[in-house]
C-alpha positions as CSV (number, residue, x, y, z in Angstrom):
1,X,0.0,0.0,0.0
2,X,3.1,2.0,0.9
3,X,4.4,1.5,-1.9
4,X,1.7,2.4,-4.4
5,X,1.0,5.8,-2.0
6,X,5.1,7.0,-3.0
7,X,4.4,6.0,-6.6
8,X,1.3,8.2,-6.7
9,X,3.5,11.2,-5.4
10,X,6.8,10.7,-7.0
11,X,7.7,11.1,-10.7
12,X,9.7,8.2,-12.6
13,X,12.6,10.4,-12.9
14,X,12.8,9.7,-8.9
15,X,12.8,6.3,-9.0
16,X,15.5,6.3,-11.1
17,X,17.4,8.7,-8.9
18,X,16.6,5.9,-6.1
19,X,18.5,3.4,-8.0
20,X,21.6,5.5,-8.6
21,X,21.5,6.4,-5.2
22,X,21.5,2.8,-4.3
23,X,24.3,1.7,-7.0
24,X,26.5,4.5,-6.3
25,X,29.8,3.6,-4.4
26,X,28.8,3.1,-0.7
27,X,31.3,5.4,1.3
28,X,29.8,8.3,-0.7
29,X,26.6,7.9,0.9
30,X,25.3,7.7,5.1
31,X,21.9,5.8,5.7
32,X,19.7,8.1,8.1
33,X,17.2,5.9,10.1
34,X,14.3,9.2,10.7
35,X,12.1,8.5,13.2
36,X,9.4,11.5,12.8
37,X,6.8,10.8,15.5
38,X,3.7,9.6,13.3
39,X,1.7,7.1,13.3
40,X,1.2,3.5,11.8
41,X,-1.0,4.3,8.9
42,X,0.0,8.4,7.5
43,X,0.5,8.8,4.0
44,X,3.6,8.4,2.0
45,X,3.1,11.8,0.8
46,X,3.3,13.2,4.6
47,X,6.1,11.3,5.0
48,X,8.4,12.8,2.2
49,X,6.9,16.1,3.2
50,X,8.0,15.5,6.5
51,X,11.2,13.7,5.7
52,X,12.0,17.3,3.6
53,X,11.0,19.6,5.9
54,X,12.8,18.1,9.2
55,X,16.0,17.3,7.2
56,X,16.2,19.2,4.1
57,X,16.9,16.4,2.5
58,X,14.9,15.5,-1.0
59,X,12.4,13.1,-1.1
60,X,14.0,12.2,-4.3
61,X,16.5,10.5,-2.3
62,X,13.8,8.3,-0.1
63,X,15.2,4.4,-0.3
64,X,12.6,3.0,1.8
65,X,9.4,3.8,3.9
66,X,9.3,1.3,7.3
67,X,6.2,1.7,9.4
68,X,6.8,-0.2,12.7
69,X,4.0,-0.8,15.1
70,X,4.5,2.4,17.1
71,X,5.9,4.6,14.5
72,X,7.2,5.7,10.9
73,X,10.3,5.1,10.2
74,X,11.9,6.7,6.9
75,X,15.4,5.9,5.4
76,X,16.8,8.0,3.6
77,X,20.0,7.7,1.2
78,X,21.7,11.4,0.7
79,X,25.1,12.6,0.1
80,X,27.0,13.1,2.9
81,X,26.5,16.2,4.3
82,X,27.9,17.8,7.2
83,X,24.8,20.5,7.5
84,X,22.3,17.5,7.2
85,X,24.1,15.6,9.8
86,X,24.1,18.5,12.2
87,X,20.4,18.9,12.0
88,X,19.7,15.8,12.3
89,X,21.8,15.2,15.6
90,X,20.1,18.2,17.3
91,X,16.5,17.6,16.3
92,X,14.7,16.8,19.8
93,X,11.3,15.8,21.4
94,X,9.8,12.9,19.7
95,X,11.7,13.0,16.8
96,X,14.4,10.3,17.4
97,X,17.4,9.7,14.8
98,X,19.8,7.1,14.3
99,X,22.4,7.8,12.2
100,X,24.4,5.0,10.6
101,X,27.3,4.9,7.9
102,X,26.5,1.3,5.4
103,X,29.4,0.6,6.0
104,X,28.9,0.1,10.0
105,X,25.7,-1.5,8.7
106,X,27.8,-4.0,7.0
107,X,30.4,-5.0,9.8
108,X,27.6,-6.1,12.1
């Protein structure tokens, strides 16, 4: 259902973004795990609003959409950034991040 909400609201030319993103060499690129407080159920356009607005990162550049049982969780493939990565560690409140490089993905 996800999955058929995102292709609604995104263009071809973004899926085909995605896949670069994905392909591209992986120490270019830091997975961010966004945790933004909704819940189970909200649209995948509110979620690549929401992904944009807390971020500032493109929805363009949205890998996946996870909705866990108490909340939405959306990862999100961008350049590395040292401006994104600062607003990401000082967003507050509900709005929990984990930050991960793939590679420290990988070792575990």
């Amino acid at each position: 259902l996800l999955k058929v909400l995102l292709m609604q609201q995104v263009s071809k030319n973004s899926f085909s973004e995605i896949k670069t993103v994905k392909k591209t060499s992986v120490r270019q690129y830091r997975s961010y795990s966004l945790n933004i407080g909704e819940r189970q159920g909200v649209s995948a356009a509110k979620i690549l609003r929401n992904t944009e607005m807390y971020c500032g990162i493109d929805p363009a550049l949205v890998g996946k959409i996870k909705v866990s049982r108490n909340s939405t969780l959306v990862e999100v493939a961008s350049h590395v950034d040292p401006k994104v990565f600062q607003r990401l560690k000082k967003m507050g409140g509900n709005q929990k991040v984990v930050i991960e490089t793939l590679e420290s993905r990988d070792r575990r």
